[in-house]
Every structure is written in structure tokens, then in C-alpha cells.
C-alpha positions as CSV (number, residue, x, y, z in Angstrom):
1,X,-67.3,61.9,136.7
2,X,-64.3,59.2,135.8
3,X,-61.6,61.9,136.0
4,X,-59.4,59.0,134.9
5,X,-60.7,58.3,131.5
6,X,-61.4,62.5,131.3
7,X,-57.8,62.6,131.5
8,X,-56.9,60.5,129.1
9,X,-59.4,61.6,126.5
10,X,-57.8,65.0,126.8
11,X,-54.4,63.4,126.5
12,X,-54.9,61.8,123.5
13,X,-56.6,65.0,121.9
14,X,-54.1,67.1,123.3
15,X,-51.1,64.3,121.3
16,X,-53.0,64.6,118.3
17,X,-53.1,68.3,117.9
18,X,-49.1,68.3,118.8
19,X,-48.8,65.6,116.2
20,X,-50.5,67.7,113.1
21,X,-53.7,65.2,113.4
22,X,-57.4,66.5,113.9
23,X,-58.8,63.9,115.9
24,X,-61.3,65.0,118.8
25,X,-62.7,62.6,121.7
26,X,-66.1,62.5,120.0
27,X,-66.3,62.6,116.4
28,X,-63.9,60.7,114.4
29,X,-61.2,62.0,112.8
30,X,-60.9,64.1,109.5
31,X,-59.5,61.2,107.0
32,X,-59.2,63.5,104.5
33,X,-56.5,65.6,106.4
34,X,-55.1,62.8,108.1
35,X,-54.3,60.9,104.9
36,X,-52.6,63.9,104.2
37,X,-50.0,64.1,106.9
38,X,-49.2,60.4,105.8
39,X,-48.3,61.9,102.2
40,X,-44.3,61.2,101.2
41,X,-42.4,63.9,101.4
42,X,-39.2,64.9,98.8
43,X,-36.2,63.1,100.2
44,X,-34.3,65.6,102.3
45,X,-30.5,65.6,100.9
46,X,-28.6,67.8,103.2
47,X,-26.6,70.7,102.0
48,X,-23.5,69.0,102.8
49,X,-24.4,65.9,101.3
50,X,-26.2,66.6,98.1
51,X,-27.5,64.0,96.0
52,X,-25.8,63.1,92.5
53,X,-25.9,59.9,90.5
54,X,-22.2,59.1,90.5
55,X,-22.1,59.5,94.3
56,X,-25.5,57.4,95.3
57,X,-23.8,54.6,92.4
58,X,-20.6,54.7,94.7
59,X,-22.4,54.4,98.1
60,X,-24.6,51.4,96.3
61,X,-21.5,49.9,95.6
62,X,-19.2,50.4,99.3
63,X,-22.8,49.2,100.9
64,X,-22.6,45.3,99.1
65,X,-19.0,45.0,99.3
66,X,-17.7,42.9,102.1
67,X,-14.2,44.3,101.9
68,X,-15.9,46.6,104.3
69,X,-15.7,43.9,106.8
70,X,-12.1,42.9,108.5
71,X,-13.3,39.3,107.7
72,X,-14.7,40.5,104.4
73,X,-17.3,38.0,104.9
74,X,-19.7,40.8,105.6
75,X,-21.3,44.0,103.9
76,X,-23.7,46.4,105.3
77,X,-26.2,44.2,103.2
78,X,-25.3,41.2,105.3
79,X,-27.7,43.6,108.4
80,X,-29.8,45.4,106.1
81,X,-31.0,42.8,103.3
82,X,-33.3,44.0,101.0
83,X,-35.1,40.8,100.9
84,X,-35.9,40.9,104.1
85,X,-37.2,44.8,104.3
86,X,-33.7,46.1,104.7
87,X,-33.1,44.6,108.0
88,X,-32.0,40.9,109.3
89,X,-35.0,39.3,110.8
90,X,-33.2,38.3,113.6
91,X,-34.1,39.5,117.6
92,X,-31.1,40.7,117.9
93,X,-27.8,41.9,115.1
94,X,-24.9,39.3,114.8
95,X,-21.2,40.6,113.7
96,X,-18.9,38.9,114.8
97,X,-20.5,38.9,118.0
98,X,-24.4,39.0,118.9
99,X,-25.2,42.6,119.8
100,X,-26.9,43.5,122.1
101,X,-30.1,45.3,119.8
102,X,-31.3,44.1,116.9
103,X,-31.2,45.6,113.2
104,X,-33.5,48.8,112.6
105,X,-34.5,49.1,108.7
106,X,-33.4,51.5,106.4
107,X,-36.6,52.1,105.0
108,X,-37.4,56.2,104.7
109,X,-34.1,56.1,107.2
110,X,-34.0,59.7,105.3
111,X,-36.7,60.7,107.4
112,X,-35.1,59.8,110.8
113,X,-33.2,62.0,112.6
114,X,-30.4,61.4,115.1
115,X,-30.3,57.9,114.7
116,X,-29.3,54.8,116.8
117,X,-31.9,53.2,118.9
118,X,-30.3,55.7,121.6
119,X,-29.4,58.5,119.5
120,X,-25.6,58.2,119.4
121,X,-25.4,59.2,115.8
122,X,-26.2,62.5,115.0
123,X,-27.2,62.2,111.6
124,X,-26.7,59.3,108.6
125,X,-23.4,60.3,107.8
126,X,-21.8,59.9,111.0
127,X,-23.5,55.8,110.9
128,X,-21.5,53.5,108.5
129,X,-18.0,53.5,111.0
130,X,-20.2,52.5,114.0
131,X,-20.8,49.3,112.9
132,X,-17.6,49.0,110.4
133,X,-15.0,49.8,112.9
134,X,-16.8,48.1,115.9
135,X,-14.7,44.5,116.7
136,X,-17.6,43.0,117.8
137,X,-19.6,43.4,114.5
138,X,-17.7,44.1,111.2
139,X,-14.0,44.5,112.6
140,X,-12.3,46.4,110.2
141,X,-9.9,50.0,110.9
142,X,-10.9,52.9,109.1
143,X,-7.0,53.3,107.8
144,X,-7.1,49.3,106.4
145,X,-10.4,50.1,105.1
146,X,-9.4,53.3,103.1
147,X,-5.4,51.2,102.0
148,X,-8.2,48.3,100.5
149,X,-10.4,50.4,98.6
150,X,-7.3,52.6,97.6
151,X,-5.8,49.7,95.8
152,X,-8.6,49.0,93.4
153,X,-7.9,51.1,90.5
154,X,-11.9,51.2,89.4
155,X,-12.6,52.7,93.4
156,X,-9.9,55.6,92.8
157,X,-12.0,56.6,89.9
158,X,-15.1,56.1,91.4
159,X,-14.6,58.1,94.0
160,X,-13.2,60.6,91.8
161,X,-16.2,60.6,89.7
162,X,-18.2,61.3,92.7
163,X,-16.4,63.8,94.4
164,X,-14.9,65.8,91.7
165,X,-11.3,63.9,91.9
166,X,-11.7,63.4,95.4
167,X,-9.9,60.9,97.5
168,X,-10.8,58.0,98.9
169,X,-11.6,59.3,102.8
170,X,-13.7,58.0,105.6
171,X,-15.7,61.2,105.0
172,X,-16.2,60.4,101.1
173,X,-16.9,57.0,102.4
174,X,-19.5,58.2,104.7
175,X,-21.1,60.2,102.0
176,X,-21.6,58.0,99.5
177,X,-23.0,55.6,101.9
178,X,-25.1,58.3,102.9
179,X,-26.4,59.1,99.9
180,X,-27.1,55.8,99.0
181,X,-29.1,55.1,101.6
182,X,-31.3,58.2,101.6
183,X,-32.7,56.7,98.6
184,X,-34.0,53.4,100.1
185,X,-37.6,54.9,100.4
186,X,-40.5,51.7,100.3
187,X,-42.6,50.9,97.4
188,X,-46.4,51.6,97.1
189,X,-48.0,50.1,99.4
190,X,-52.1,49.4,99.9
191,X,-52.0,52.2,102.4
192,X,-50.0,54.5,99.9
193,X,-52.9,53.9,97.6
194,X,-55.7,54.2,99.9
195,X,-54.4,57.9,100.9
196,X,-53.7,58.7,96.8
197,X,-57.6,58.6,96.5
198,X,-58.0,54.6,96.0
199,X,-60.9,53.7,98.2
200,X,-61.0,50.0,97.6
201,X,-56.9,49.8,98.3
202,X,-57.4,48.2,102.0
203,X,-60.5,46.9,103.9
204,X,-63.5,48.5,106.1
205,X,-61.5,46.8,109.1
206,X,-58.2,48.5,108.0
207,X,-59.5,51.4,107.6
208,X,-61.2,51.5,111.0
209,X,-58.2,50.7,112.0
210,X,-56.6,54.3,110.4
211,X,-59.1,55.8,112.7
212,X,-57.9,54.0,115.9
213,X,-54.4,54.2,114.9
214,X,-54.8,57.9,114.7
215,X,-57.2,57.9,117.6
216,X,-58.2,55.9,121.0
217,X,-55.1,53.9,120.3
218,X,-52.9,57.1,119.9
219,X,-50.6,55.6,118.2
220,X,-50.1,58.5,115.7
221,X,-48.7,60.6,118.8
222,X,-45.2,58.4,117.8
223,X,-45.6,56.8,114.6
224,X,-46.2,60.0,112.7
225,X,-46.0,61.3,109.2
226,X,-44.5,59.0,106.3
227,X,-41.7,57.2,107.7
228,X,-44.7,56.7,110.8
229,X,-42.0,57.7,113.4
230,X,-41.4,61.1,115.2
231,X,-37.7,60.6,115.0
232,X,-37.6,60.8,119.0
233,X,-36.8,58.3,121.8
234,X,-39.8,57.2,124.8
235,X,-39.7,55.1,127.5
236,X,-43.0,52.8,126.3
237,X,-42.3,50.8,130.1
238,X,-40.5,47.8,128.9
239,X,-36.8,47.6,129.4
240,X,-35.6,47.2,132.7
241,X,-32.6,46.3,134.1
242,X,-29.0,48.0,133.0
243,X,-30.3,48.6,129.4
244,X,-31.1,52.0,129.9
245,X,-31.5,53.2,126.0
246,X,-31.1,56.9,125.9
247,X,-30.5,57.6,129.4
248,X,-26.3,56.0,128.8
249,X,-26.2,59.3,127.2
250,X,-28.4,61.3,129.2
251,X,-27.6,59.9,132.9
252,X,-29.5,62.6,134.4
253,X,-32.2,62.9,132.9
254,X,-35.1,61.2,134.3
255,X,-37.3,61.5,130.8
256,X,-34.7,59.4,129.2
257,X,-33.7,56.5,130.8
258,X,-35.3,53.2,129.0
259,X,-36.0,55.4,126.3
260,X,-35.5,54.2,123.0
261,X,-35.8,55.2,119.1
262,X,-39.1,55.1,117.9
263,X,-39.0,53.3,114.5
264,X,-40.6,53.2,111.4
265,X,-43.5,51.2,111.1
266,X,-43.3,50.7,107.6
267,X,-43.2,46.8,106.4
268,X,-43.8,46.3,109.7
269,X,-45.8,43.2,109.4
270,X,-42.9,41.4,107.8
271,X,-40.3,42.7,110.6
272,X,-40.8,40.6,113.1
273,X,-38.9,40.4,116.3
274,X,-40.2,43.5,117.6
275,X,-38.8,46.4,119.7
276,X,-35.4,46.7,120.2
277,X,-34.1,43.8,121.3
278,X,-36.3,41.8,119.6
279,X,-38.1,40.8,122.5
280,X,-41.8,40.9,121.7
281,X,-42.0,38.1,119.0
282,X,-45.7,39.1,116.8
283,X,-47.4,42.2,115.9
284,X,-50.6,41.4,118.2
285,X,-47.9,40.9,121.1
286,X,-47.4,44.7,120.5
287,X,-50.3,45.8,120.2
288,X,-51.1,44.0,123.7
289,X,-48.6,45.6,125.4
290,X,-49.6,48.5,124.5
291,X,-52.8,48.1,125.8
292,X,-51.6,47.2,129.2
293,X,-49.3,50.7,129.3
294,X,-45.8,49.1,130.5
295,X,-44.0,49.2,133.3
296,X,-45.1,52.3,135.5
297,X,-42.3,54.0,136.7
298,X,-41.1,58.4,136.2
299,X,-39.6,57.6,133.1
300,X,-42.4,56.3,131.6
301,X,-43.8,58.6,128.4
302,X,-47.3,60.2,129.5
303,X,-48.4,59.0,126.2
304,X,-48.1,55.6,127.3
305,X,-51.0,54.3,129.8
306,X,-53.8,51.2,129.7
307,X,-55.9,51.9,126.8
308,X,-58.9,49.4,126.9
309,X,-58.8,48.2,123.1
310,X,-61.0,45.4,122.6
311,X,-60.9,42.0,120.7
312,X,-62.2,43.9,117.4
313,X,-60.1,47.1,118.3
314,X,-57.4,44.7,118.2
315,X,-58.2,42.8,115.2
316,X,-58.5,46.3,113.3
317,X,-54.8,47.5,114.3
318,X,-53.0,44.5,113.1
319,X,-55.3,45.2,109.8
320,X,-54.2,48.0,109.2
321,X,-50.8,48.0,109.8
322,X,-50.4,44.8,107.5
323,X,-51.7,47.8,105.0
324,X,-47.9,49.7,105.4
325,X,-46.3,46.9,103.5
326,X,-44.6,47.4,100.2
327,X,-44.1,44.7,97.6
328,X,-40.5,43.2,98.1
329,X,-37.3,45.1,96.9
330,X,-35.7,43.9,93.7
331,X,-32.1,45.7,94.0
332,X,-29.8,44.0,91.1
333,X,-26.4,43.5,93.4
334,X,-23.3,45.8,92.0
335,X,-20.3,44.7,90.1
336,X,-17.6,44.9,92.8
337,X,-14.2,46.5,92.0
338,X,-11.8,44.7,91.7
């Protein structure tokens, strides 16, 4: 008996079950269910942050306004253009420095927890002043932010519309974005339709694809649900060196060094540079290294090892993830304050 494919067969059956998915090493999998755990989801607005018009408008409005930048050359749509499936298309972010990781989307970023490609923000909120206050991206203090906005008469009432004669705070600042941002959630895409009961929305390959996505290529056991991510951080055996992902935060932990956010998949065809640092330049580049299993070393996720796709297996993937992509965003930019 090949106790080494065994192993993995159970693997992936065992990742499946974890992940919600019905997929056994023999038959295919239920579509009917799995199109199910793909289904969106009512955006989750926190307690603390509840949604309201006035307060999303406000946050729409801090988010294209490069007086959030010390320079106020930039905005926090300079990163995350909607054009360009609210990111930048570069490899790697540029502020007034090039950072070191490139620009995650903001596509169902409502769905991500704990966010950061190593998890230093705890939840969306606590986001917007990483970047704004950081001098090697947008360069601007929280206190010269918060004198700016304060001396535009139309942002004191604003932001007393929104928070019920608030002031203008980082916090409010924060929440607005926030709130905002929860509602950048993608258009309809083929896949959307296919799983609404459209059977001619994508192709025999693509959805062959579905099956291998959800299956041999275990995919699903990370890219799960409707934002196709599990919110959590693996070692997929390609960083090396001193960039260490999760494991600056974690020293210790053995699990978590190299280990980075897994991110949405959807536009993903049109997101190119992949991985973090935009080092892995096309889709079927991916999908290759996936198939070879990375670097093997302890930190390495279990759920990553050689996976034998072939040519067609291949060729399937890359169709069906060109089905997770949403017509463009058309976002009318705000009138700024002034």
C-alpha cells in the first residue's frame, strides 16, 4: 500500500470536513452543498461600530481625501483603487517609501478577521493609523490630522451628523473609515451566478475546476467561504530569510514563523503580483507552487505538500478562479470639504 498518497487522501478529507465542505477521496463532492458554503453572508457591522448612512458617507469621504497624507499627495485610495480591484497592482506598496509587502484588497475585507498580512491589527478599526501615521508610507500625525480636518467647517458637521455631535477624533476617524470599508463587498460575479442556480454562468472546465478547488487541490482548506479566505495565517513554504510574517509577533512559536495572511481570492485573476511580496508574478505560477508543496521545513502548514496536478488539472484551476471576478467598480469620487 502507498502509505504516502493514503495519507494524504485522508488529509485532504480530513481539511474538508474541518472546512464545512463534503468532499470524500472517492466520489466527488456534493456541489449542491458546496455552492452553499460559497453563499454571501450579511455584512457583519460590529456592535461598536454599527452601520448608518451618515457615518459610511463620512468614512467614503476621509478614504479619497489626501489631506490624510502629510504630503497630501495621497489618500487611502492612492493603495486601494477601485479601478484596480481595491488594491495597487504593484509587487510591493509605495508611500513615501517602498514597503516592504504589497497592497492586500479590500474586497469582503468585512469578512477578514485580525488583519495585516501578519495579524498586527486586531480588527478594521484599529487599520487606517497604521498606514496614516507610518513616515515611510503616508506621513501624517494623528494630532495634525485631527487640527486639518477640524478646520473645515463641512467636516465638523459631518462628523457631527455621524456621531450624534461628536468630535472629530482618531476613534471617529477610525469608525467612519471602518464603516466605509465594510461595505466594499464585489459585484456578481460568473461564479456568484453559477452558485444562485445559473448553470450556464462558467464553463465545464471551470466547473471541474470547483471540484478540484474544493478537492485533490485542497484549496478550500484556506480559501474558504465567501471572502474564499479562512481569516488565518500558514506558512505555504515560501518566505525565507528574516521575513518571518507572523512569527515577529509570535517568536516562539514554531507554527508561525513565515506564516502569513491568507487572502481573498476574489478578483483574483486581475490582482496580479501574487503573495505577499509580490513575488510570484501569474496565477499559473501559483498554482505551480503549489503543486511542488514549498519549502519543507517545521513551520510548514500540514496542508501544504506536492499534490500531483496535471496539465488539465492545471488548466481547470486557473478556469475557475478567472470565474471569482466581478465587473469593475464604478465609485463616483466625493466632494471634498473644503
Amino acid at each position: 500500500m502507498n502509505w504516502k498518497a493514503a495519507g494524504a487522501a485522508i488529509l485532504i478529507v480530513s481539511v474538508c470536513v474541518w472546512a464545512g465542505l463534503t468532499v470524500s477521496a472517492t466520489t466527488p463532492p456534493d456541489q449542491r452543498h458546496l455552492r452553499d458554503t460559497y453563499r454571501r453572508p450579511a455584512i457583519p457591522y460590529p456592535s461598536d461600530d454599527p452601520f448608518s448612512e451618515t457615518k459610511a458617507a463620512l468614512g467614503r469621504t476621509l478614504f479619497f481625501d489626501p489631506d490624510l497624507s502629510g504630503a497630501r499627495t495621497r489618500s487611502c485610495a492612492t493603495c486601494h483603487n477601485p479601478s484596480l480591484s481595491w488594491a495597487d497592482g504593484l509587487p510591493r506598496a509605495k508611500g513615501e517609501k517602498t514597503l516592504a509587502v504589497r497592497t492586500p484588497t479590500l474586497l469582503a475585507i468585512a469578512w477578514i478577521p485580525v488583519l495585516g498580512w501578519d495579524g498586527k491589527f486586531r480588527d478594521l478599526e484599529s487599520v487606517a493609523f497604521g498606514p496614516i501615521t507610518s513616515p515611510d508610507n503616508m506621513n501624517l500625525h494623528e494630532k495634525v490630522l485631527v487640527e486639518r480636518l477640524s478646520a473645515i467647517p463641512a467636516y465638523a458637521n459631518a462628523f457631527s451628523a455621524a456621531f450624534n455631535e461628536g468630535a472629530i477624533t482618531r476613534h471617529n476617524i477610525e469608525l467612519a473609515l471602518a464603516t466605509f470599508e465594510r461595505s466594499i463587498v464585489p459585484a456578481e460575479a460568473p461564479f456568484d451566478r453559477w452558485i444562485g442556480g445559473d448553470e450556464t454562468a462558467i464553463s465545464a472546465a471551470a466547473k471541474r475546476g470547483f471540484v478540484l478547488f474544493n478537492g485533490k487541490a485542497h484549496c478550500a482548506s484556506c480559501h474558504s467561504g465567501y471572502a474564499f479566505s479562512d481569516g488565518s495565517f500558514h506558512d505555504i513554504g515560501t518566505a525565507q530569510g528574516r521575513d518571518i510574517g507572523r512569527g515577529r509577533l509570535f517568536p516562539t512559536s514554531i507554527a508561525l514563523q513565515y506564516a502569513f495572511k491568507t487572502p481573498t481570492l476574489r478578483d483574483v485573476a486581475r490582482r496580479a503580483p501574487y503573495m505577499h511580496d509580490g513575488s510570484v508574478a501569474t496565477l499559473s505560477d501559483v498554482i505551480a507552487l503549489y503543486d511542488r508543496g514549498g519549502i519543507a521545513r517545521p513551520s510548514r502548514s500540514p496542508l501544504i505538500f506536492p499534490l500531483g496536478l496535471s496539465d488539465g488539472e492545471k488548466s481547470d484551476l486557473l478556469a475557475f478562479l478567472d470565474t471569482l471576478t466581478s465587473p469593475p467598480a464604478t465609485v463616483g469620487l466625493p466632494t471634498l470639504p473644503r
